[in-house]
C-alpha positions, 0 to 999 in steps of 0.5 A, spaced: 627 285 768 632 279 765 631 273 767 638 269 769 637 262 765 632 258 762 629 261 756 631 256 751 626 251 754 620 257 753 623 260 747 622 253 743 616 252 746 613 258 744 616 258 737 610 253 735 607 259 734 611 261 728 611 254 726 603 254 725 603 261 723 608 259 716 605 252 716 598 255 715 600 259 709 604 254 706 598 248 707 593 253 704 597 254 698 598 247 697 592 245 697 589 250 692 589 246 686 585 242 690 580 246 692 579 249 686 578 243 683 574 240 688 569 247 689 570 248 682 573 256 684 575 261 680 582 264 680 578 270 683 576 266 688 583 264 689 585 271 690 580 272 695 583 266 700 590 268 698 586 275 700 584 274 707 589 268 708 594 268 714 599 271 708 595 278 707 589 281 711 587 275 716 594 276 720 593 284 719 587 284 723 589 280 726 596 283 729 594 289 731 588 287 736 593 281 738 599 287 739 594 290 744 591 285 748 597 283 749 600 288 753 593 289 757 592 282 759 599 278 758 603 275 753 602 269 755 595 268 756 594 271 749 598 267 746 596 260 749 588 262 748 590 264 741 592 257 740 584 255 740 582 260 735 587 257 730 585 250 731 577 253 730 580 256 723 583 249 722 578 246 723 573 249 718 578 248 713 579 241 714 570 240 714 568 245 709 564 243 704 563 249 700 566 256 699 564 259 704 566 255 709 573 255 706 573 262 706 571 263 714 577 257 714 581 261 711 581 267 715 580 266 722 586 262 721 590 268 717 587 273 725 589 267 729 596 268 726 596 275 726 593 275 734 600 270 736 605 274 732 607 280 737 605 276 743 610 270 741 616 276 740 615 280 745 614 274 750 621 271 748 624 277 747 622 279 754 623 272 757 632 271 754 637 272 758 641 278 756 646 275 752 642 271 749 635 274 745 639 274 739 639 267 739 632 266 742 630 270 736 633 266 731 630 259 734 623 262 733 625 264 726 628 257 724 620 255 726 618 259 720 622 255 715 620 249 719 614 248 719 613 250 711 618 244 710 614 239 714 608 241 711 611 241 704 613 234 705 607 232 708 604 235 702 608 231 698 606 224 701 600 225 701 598 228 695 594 225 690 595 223 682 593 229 678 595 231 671 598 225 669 603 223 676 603 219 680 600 220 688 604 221 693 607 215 697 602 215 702 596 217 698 593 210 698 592 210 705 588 217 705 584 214 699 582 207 703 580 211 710 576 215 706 572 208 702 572 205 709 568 211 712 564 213 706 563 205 702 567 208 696 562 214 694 567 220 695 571 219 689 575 224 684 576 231 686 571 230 693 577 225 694 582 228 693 582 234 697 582 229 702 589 230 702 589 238 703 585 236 709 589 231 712 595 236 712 590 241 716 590 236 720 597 235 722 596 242 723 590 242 728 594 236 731 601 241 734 597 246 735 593 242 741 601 240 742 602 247 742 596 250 748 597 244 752 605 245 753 605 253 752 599 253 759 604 251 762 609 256 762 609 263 767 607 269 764 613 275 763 617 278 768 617 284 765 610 285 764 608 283 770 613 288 774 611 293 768 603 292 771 605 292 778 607 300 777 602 301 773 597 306 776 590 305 778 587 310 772 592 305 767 589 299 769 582 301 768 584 304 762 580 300 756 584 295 750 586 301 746 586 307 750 595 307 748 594 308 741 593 315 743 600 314 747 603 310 743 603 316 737 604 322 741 612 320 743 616 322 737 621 317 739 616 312 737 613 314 731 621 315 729 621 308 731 616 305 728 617 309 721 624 306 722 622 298 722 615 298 719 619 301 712 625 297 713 621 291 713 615 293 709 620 294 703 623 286 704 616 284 706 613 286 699 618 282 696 618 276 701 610 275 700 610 275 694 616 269 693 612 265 699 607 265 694 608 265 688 615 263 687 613 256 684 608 260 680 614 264 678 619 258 676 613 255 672 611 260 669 618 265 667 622 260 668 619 254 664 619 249 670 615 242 672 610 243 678 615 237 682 622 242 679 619 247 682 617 244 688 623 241 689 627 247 688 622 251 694 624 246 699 631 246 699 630 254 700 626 252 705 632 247 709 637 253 707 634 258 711 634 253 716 641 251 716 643 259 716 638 262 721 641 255 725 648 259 724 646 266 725 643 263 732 651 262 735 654 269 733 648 274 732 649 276 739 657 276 739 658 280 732 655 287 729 649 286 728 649 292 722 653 289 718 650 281 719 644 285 716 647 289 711 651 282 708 644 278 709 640 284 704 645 285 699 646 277 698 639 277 696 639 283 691 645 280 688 640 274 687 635 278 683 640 282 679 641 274 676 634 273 674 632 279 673 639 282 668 643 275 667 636 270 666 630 266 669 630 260 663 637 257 664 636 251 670 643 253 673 641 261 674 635 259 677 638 254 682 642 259 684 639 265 685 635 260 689 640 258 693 642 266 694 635 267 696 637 261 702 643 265 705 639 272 704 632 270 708 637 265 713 641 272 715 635 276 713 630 282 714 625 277 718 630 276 724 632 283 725 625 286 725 623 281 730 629 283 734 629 290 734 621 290 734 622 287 742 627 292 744 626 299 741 619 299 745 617 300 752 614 294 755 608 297 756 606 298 749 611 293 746 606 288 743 601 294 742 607 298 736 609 291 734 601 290 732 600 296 728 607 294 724 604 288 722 596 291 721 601 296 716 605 292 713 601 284 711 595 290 710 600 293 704 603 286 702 595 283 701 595 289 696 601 289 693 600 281 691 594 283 687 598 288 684 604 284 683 600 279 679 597 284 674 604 286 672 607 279 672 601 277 667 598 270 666 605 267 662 609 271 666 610 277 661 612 283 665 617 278 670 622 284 668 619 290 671 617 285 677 624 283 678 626 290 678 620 292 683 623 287 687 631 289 686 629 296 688 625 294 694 630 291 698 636 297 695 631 301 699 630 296 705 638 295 705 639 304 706 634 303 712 637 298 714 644 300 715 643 307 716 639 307 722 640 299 726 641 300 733 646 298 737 642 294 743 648 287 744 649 286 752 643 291 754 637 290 759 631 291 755 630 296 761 636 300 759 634 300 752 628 304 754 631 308 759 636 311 754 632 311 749 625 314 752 629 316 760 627 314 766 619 316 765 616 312 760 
């Protein structure tokens, strides 16, 4: 069932999901310095955030109890009372006071990131127009650049002076609240963690936004009809009784191997540059903290502006060879820095914006469109869950393994890099040779030609 007009509104206010969802791994790694310093914490400590956080485990968790909540109770009520777990994980993090307390932040914020992913695609998957879930798709994908580059510049406003350079623009405000309420006992690294806090805290604040518009929106059409012609035995049936369905039709598992390979080979390197990116340039490429920053940010707006231009033709154009462009732009940027070098500013400028044009047309976009679609409406949440459990379960290893080859200085950046140019070659052949072709279809004719007419 399509609904004929009025998704754009919905789509947006959806899509604060996404924006909270790379907000949260953003702010988290940007205020870990400070929170190092602040608790005196380890780099094994640090592993264990990155671990848990809404970038690896947390979200995996997360994912696949979401996914199948989703398709027993709704989208929208999944997603809009996942909103209050988030500003619970937030708000832990903007009061902790120890390690522990940072820790539970951490991951009940990474689980809440992970409940709202497939129910947020599916909702507005389900919710668009037919000639328009293309379109719908690349505005909740522009939020995942969105919020990074605000909780960037956030970061930057507020950060405090540390190794020598000067505090941000808007520390000083930070620094006089906090002497107002605490009469100027809270200072060093008690105060500026202040500035992590705070940027938690706009995240706390747009995700009261979020709950407030997102309870206002009706629940999808699809699932609602999808429930009415359920049978008695099916409703009754508990949270995960579909698990069983859902890898006993060969269709499906097909499906799922398909996109959950596709996007776990991109998603290996994708994890790794959200998260040690300004490490990489710093360490490898012989970077500033602020050049390297600088340079993460103006990939962020990169990707904003071509997944704003993918928007106007995704639905129009084949959507095989958008895809195949988008991969194969970002394996030439690895072949730069892996073959040509990292040391030199102009290589890393533009394999920068190389990986800007690749992740504005890239894998994250189509994954989120072809995972909407391919699945019947009664377990389309429930397999879009088991996908990410599977592929943030993988990247959280991954990471820890990437870091043992990389080196502390960055000695093995060569076999890094060439793990990486070789993950996307693999997500690219994937990609293109089993993309399907769903332009101009119902959802019900998708499923009804790939599964027939009882599903």
């Amino acid at each position: 069932m399509e609904k004929k007009k009025g998704s754009l509104k919905s789509t947006i206010t959806v899509s604060l999901t996404n924006y909270l969802d790379a907000g949260a791994i953003v702010a988290g790694a940007s205020g870990l310095t400070l929170w190092q310093d602040y608790l005196g914490l380890s780099e094994g400590h640090l592993g264990w955030l990155n671990f848990v956080s809404a970038n690896c485990l947390g979200a995996a968790i997360g994912a696949i109890i979401g996914g199948f909540l989703a398709d027993k109770y709704g989208r929208k009520l999944i997603y809009t009372y996942n909103m209050l777990i988030y500003m619970l994980g937030v708000a832990i993090v903007i009061f902790a006071v120890n390690f522990p307390m940072l820790l539970a932040g951490f991951l009940v914020t990474g689980i809440s990131v992970g409940i709202g992913v497939p129910a947020s695609w599916t909702y507005i998957s389900e919710s668009s127009e037919i000639n328009k879930r293309g379109r719908n798709i690349c505005i909740s994908q522009m939020a995942w650049g969105i919020g990074p580059t605000i909780i960037l510049f956030l970061g930057m406003l507020f950060a405090p002076a540390t190794a020598g350079k000067e505090s941000g623009a808007l520390f000083g405000l930070i620094e006089s609240c906090v002497n107002a309420i605490s009469g100027g006992s809270i200072t060093g690294a008690a105060l500026n963690v202040y500035s992590s806090r705070v940027v938690f805290g706009s995240l706390f604040v747009v995700a009261l936004i979020a709950w407030l518009l997102q309870r206002r929106l009706d629940e999808s059409a699809e699932w609602t009809a999808m429930k009415a012609g359920e049978t008695t035995q099916e409703k009754s049936a508990g949270v995960f009784s579909s698990f069983g369905t859902l890898f006993s039709n060969k269709k499906v598992v097909k499906t799922l191997a398909f996109l959950a390979c596709m996007y776990l080979s991109w998603n290996l390197v994708a994890s790794v540059m959200g998260f040690f990116q300004p490490h990489i340039y710093e360490t490898a490429g012989g970077l500033s903290n602020s050049q390297a920053n600088m340079l993460a940010s103006g990939q962020w707006l990169i990707i904003i502006a071509f997944t704003f231009l993918l928007s106007f033709v995704i639905d129009r154009i084949n959507q095989r060879w958008v895809f195949a462009v988008g991969v194969v732009i970002g394996i030439c940027a690895w072949f730069i820095i892996d073959f040509i070098g990292i040391t030199d500013m102009k290589y890393l400028v533009l394999f920068t914006v190389l990986w800007g044009l690749h992740s504005g047309l890239g894998v994250q976009t189509f994954y989120a469109l072809w995972a909407t679609e391919l699945f019947p409406a009664k377990y389309r949440a429930a397999a879009q869950g088991v996908m990410f459990f599977f592929v943030r379960g993988l990247s959280a290893v991954w990471g820890v393994v990437f870091a043992y080859i990389y080196g502390a200085n960055g000695q093995g950046f060569g076999l890094a890099a060439a793990i990486m140019t070789g993950l996307l070659i693999v997500s690219l052949l994937i990609g293109v040779i089993c993309a399907p072709e769903t332009r101009g279809k119902t959802l019900d004719q998708i499923t009804k030609e790939r599964y027939g007419e009882n599903i």
